[in-house]
Backbone and ligand atoms as CSV (ligand in chain L), in Angstrom:
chain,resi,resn,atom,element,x,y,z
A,1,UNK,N,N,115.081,30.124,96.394
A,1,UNK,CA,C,116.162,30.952,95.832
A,1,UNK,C,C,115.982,32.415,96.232
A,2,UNK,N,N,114.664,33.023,95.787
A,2,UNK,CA,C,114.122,34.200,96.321
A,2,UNK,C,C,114.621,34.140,98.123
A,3,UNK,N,N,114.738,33.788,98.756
A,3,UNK,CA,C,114.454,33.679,100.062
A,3,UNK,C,C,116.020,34.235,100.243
A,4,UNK,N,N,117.087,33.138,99.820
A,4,UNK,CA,C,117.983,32.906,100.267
A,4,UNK,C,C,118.880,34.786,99.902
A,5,UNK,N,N,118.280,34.987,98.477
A,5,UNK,CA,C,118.845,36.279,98.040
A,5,UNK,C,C,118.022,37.022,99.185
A,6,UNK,N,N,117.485,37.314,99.552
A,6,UNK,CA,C,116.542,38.203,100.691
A,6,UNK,C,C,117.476,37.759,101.663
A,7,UNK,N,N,117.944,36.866,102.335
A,7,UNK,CA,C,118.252,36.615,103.676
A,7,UNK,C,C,119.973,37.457,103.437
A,8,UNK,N,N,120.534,37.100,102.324
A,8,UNK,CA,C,121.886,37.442,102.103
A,8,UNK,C,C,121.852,39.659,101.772
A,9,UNK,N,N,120.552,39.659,101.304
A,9,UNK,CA,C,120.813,40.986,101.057
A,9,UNK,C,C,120.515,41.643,103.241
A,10,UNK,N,N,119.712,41.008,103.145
A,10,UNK,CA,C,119.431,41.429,105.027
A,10,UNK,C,C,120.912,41.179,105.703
A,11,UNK,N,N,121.138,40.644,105.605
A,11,UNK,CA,C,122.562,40.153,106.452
A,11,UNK,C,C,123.616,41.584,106.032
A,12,UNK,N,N,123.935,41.861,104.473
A,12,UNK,CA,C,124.865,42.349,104.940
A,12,UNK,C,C,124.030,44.017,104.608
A,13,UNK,N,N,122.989,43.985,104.687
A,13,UNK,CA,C,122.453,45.404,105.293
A,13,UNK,C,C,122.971,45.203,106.746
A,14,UNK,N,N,122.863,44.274,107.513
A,14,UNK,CA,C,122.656,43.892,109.204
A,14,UNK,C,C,123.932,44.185,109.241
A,15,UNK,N,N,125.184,43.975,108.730
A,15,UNK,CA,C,126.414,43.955,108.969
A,15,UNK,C,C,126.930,45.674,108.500
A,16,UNK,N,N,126.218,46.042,107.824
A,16,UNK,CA,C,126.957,47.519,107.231
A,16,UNK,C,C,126.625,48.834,108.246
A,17,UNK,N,N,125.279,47.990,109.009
A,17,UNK,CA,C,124.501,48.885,110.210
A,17,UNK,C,C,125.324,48.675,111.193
A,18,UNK,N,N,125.532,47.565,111.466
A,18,UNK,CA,C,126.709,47.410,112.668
A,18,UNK,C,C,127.667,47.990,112.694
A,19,UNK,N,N,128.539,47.968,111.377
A,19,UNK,CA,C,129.868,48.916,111.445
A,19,UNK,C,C,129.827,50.053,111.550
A,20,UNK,N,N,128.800,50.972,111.021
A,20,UNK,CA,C,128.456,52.339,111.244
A,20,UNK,C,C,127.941,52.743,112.140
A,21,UNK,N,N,127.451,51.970,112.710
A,21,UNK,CA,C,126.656,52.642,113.759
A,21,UNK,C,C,127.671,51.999,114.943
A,22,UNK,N,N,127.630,53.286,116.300
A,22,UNK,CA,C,128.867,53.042,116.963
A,22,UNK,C,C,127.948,53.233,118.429
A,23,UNK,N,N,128.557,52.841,119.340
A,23,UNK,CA,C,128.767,53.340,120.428
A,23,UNK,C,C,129.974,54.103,121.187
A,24,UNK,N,N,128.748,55.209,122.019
A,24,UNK,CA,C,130.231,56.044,122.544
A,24,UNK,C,C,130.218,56.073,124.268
A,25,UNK,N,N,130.970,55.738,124.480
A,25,UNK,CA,C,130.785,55.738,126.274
A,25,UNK,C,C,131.220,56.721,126.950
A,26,UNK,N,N,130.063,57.868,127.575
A,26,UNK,CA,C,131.061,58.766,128.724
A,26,UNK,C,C,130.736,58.816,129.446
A,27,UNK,N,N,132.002,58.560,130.733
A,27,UNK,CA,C,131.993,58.202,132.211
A,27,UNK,C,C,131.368,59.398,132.701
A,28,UNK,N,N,130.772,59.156,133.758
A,28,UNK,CA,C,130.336,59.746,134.979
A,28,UNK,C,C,131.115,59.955,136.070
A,29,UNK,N,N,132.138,60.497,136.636
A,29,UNK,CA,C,133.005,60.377,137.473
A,29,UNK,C,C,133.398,61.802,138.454
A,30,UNK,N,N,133.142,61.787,139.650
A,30,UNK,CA,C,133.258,63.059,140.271
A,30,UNK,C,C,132.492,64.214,140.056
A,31,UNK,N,N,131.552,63.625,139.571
A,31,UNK,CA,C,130.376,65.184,138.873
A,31,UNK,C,C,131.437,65.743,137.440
A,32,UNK,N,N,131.385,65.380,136.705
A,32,UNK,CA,C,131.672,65.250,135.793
A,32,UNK,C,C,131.392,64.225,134.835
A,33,UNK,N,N,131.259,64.905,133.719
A,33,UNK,CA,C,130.877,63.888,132.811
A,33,UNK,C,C,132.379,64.320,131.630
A,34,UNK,N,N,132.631,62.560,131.016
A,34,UNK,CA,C,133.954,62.459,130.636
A,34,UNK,C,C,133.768,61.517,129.445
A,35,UNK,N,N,133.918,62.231,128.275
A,35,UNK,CA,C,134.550,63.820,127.619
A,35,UNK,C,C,133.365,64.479,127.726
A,36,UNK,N,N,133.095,65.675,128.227
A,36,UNK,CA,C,131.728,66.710,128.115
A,36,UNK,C,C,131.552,66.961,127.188
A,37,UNK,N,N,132.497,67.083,126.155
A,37,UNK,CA,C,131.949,67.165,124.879
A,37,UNK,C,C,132.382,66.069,123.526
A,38,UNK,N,N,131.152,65.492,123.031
A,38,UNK,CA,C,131.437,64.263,122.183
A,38,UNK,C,C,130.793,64.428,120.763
A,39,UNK,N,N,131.489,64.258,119.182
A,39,UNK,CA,C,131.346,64.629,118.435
A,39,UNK,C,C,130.431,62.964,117.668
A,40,UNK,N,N,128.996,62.274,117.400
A,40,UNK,CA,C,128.854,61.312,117.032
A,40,UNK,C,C,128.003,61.246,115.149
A,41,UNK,N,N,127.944,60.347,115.014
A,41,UNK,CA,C,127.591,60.881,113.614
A,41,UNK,C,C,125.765,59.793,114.135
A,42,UNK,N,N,124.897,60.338,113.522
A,42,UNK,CA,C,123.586,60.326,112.942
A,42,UNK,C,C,123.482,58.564,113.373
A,43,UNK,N,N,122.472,58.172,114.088
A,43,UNK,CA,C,122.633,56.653,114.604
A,43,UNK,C,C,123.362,55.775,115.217
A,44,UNK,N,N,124.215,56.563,115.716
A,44,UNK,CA,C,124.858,56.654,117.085
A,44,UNK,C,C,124.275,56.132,118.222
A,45,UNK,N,N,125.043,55.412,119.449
A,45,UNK,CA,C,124.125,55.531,120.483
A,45,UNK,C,C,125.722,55.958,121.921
A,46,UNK,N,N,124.887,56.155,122.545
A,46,UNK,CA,C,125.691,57.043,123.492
A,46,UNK,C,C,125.333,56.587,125.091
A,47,UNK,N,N,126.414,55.472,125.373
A,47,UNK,CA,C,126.208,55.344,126.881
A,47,UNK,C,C,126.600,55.985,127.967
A,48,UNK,N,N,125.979,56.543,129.093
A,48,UNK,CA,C,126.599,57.131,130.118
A,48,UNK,C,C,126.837,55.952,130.902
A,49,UNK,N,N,127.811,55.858,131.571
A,49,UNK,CA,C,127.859,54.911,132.885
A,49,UNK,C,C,128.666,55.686,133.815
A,50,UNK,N,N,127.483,55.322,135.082
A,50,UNK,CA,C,128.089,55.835,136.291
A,50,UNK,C,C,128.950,54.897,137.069
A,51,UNK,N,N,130.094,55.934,137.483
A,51,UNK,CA,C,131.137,55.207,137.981
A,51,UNK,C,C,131.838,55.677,139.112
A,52,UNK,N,N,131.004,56.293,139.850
A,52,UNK,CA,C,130.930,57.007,141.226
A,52,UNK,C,C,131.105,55.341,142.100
A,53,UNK,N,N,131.378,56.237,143.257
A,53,UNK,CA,C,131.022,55.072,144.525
A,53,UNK,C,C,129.967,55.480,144.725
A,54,UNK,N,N,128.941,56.444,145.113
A,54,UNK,CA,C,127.956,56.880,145.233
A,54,UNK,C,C,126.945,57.452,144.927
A,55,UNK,N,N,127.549,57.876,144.226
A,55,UNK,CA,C,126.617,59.642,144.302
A,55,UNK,C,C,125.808,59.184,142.517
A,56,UNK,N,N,124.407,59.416,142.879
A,56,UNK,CA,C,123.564,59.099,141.352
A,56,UNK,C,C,123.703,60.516,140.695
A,57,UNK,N,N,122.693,59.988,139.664
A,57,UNK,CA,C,123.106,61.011,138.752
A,57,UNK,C,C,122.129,60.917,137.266
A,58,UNK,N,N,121.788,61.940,136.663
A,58,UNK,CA,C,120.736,61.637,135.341
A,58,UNK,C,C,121.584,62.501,134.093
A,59,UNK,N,N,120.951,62.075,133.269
A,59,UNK,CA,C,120.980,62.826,131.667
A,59,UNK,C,C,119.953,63.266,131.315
A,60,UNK,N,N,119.698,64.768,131.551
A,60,UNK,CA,C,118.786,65.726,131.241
A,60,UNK,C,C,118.786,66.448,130.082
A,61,UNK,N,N,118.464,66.287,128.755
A,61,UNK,CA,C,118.140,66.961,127.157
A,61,UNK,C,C,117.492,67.483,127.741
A,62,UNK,N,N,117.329,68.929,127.827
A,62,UNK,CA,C,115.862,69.906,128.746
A,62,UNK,C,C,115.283,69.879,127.249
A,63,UNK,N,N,115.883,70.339,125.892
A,63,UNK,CA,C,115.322,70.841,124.620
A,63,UNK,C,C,114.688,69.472,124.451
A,64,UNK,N,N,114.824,68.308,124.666
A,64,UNK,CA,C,114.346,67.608,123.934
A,64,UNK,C,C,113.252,66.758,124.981
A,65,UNK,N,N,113.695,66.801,126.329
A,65,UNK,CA,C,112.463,66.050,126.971
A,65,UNK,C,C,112.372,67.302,128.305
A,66,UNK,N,N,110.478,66.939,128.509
A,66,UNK,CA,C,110.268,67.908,129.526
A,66,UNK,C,C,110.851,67.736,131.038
A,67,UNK,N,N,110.185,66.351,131.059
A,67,UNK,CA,C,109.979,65.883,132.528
A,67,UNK,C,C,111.322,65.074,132.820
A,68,UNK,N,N,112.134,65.284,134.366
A,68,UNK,CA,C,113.157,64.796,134.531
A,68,UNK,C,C,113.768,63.647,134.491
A,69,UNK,N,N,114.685,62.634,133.838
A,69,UNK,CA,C,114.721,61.208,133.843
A,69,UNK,C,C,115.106,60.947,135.227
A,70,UNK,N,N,115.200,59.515,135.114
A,70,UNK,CA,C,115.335,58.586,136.115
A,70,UNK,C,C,116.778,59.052,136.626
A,71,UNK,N,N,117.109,58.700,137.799
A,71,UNK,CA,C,118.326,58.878,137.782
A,71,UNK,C,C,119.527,57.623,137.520
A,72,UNK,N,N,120.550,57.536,137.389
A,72,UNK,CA,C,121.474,56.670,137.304
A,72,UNK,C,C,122.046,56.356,138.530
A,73,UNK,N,N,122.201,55.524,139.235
A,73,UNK,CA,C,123.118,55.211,140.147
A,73,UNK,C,C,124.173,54.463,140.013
A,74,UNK,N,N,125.303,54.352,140.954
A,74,UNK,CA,C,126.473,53.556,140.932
A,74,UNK,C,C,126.955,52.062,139.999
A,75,UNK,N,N,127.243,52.263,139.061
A,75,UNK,CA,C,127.436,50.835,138.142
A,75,UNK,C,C,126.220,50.749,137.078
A,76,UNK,N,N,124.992,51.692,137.227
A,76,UNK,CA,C,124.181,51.842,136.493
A,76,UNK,C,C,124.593,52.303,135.309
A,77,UNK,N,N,123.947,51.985,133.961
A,77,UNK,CA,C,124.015,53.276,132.850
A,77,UNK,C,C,122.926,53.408,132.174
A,78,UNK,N,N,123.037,54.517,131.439
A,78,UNK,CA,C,121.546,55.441,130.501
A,78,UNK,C,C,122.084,55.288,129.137
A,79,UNK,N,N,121.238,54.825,128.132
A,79,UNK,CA,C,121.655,54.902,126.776
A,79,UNK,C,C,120.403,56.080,125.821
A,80,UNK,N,N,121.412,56.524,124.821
A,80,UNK,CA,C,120.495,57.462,124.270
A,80,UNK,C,C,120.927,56.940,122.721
A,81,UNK,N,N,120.087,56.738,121.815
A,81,UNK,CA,C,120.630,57.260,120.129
A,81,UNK,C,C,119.916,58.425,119.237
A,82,UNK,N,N,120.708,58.671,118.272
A,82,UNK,CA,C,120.665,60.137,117.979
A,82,UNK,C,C,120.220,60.096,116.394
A,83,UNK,N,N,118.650,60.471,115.798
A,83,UNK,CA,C,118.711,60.103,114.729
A,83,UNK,C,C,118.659,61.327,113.768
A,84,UNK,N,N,119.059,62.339,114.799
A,84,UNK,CA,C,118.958,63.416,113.469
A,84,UNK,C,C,120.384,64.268,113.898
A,85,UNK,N,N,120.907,65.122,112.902
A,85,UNK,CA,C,122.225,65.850,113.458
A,85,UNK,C,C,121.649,67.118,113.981
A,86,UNK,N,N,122.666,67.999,114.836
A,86,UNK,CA,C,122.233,68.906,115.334
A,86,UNK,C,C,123.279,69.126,116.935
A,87,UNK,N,N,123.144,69.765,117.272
A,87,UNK,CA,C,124.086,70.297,118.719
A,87,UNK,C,C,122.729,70.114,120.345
A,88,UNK,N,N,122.990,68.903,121.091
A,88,UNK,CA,C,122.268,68.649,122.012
A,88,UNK,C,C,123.075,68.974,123.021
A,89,UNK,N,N,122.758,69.726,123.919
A,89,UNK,CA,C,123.071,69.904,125.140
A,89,UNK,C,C,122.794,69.093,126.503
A,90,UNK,N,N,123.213,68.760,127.547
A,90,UNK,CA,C,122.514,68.038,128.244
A,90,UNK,C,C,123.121,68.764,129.917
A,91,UNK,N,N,122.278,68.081,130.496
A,91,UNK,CA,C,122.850,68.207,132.097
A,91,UNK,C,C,122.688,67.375,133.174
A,92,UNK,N,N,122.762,67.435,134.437
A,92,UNK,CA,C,121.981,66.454,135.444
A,92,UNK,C,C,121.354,67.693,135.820
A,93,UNK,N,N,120.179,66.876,136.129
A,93,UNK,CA,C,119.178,67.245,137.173
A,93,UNK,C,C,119.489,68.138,138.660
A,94,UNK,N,N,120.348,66.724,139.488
A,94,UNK,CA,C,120.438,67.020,140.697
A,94,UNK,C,C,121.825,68.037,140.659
A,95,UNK,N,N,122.742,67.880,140.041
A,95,UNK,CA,C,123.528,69.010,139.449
A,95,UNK,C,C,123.441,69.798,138.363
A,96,UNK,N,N,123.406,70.395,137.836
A,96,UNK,CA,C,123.182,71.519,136.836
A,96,UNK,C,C,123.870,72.244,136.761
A,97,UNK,N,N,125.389,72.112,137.462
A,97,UNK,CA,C,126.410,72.291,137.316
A,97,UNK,C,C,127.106,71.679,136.158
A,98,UNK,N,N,126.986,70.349,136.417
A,98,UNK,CA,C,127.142,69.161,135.532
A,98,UNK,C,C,126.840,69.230,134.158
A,99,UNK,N,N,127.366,69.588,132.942
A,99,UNK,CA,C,126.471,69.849,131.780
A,99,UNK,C,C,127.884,69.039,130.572
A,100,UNK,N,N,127.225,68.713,129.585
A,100,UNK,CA,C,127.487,68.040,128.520
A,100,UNK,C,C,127.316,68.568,127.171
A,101,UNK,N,N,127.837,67.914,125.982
A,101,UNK,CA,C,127.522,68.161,125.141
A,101,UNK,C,C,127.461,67.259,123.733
A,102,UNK,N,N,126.373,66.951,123.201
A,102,UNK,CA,C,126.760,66.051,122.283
A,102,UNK,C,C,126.568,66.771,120.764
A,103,UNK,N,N,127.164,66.492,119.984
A,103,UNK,CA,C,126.977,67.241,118.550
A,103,UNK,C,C,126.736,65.879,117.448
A,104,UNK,N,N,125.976,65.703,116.785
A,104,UNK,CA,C,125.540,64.649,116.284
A,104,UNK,C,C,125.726,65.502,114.569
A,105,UNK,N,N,126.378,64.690,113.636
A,105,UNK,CA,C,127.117,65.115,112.533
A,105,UNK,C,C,126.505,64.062,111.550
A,106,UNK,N,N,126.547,64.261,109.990
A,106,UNK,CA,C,126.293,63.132,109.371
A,106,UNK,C,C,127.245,62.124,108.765
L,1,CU,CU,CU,124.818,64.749,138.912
């Protein structure tokens, strides 16, 4: 009986996490990143996908990581989630032209 109340309270914890918690997708397209700026709330996760014919490409948080990520290439994508609020900036690497913005809200 114990069990079954445990499995039913997990489930719709499992189900209330799902609905809240979202994914947000922004394209990579022409050296640009699309929407550059994205408003997500606290457990969030945030896919880039590249959608170039060519040309790679990374997601650089300088504030939050030192060393440069991997890059993304063509049909590739990078996922990030966000567990605290606050205003993250981002960029590519190989462009730094290229810059983003995510604002993470509660
Ligand atoms: Cu780039």
């Amino acid at each position: 009986m114990l069990m079954k109340k445990l499995l039913v309270i997990m489930l719709i914890l499992f189900i209330q996490f799902s609905v809240y918690a979202k994914e947000v997708v922004v394209e990579i397209y022409k050296k640009n990143f699309i929407p550059a700026h994205i408003t997500i709330n606290v457990g969030d996760t945030v896919i880039w996908k590249n959608i170039e014919k060519r040309q790679y490409h990374n997601v650089w948080f300088k504030q939050l990581v030192k060393e440069e990520p991997v890059y993304i290439f063509p049909n590739e994508r990078y996922q990030r989630s966000f567990s605290g609020v606050g205003e993250f900036t981002y960029e590519c690497g190989p462009h730094p032209k290229m810059q983003g913005l995510v604002t993470v809200i509660e």
